[in-house]
N, C-alpha and C positions, 0 to 999 in steps of 0.2 A: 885141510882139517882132516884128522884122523878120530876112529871112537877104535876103540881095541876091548878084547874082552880080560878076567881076570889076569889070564896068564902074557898076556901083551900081541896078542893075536889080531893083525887086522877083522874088525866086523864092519867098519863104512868108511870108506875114505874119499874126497872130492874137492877140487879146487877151484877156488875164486881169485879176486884181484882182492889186491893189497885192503882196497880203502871199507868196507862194510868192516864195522866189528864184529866180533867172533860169537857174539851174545846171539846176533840177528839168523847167523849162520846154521846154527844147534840145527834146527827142524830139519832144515834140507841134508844137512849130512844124516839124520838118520834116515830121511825116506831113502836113500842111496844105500842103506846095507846089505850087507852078500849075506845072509841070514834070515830067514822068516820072523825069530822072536825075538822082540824088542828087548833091550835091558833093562834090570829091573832098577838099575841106580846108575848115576853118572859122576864120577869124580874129576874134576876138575879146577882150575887153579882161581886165584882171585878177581880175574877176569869176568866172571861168568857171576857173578855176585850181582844177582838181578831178581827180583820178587818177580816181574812180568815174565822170566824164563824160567820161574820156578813154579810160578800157577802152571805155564803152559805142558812144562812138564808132567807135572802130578795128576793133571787131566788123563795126560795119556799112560798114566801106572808106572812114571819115572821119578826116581826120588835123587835129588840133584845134591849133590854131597860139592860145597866151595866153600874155602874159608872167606868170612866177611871181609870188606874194603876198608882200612880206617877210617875214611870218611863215610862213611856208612850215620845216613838219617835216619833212618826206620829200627822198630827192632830187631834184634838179632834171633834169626829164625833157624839157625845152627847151636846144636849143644856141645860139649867138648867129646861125649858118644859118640857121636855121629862122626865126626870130626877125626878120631882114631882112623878110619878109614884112610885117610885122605894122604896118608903114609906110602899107601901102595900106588900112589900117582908114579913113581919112578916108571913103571912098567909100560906107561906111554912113552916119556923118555926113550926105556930100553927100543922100541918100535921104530923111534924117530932114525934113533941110530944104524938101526937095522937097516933100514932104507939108504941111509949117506953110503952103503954098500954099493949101490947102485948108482953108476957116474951120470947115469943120463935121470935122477931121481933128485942126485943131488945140487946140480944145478938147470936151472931149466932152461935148456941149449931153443926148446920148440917154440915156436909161432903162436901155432896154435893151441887154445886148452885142452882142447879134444885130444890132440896126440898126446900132451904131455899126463893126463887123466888116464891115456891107455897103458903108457908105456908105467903109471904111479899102479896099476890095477896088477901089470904084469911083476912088478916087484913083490905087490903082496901075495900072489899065487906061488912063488917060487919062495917066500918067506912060511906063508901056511906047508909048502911042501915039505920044505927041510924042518921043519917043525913035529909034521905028523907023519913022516916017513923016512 
């Protein structure tokens, strides 16, 4: 799981196994960011389309921007406003891609999580690098 800022800039990245969903996940990837302040919105894909990960967010001053599920029972708690946004989701994309730069990133050759975490940590320092210098 990656969170990136406007411009597709790793700010938390951290990896699990396959099987939890990605809804459960949200929290712990943000205690893991390389930045003191939290973001102030999170866009992400239909997946994430959960009322309990959007209370939990807005507790903590994050305003969770996902387009609803078609199956969706409750009411729809996204307007088409807000929803404009959700445009600029490519720019995690562009991050993902960044990283398949990386052969030992792009498939994971390691054992363990911990080296493959290190070596996913060292892609984004050299990504933030050529970015800001």
């Amino acid at each position: 799981m990656a969170i990136t800022d406007r411009n597709g800039l790793p700010i938390a990245v951290s990896t699990y196994s396959a099987s939890p969903h990605e809804v459960t996940l949200v929290e712990e990837t943000l205690s893991r960011r390389f930045i003191r302040n939290k973001p102030k919105r999170i866009i992400a894909d239909k997946a994430y389309d959960s009322d309990k990960l959007d209370d939990i967010l807005r507790k903590k001053g994050i305003e969770l921007i996902a387009p609803h599920k078609s199956n969706r029972k409750r009411a729809k708690t996204q307007d088409g406003r807000k929803l404009r946004r959700y445009r600029n989701r490519w720019k995690i994309e562009r991050f993902f891609a960044w990283l398949q730069n990386y052969r030992r990133c792009q498939t994971r050759y390691d054992y363990y999580e911990r080296n493959f975490l290190g070596f996913l940590q060292i892609a984004c320092i050299l990504i933030l690098c050529k970015n800001y210098f």
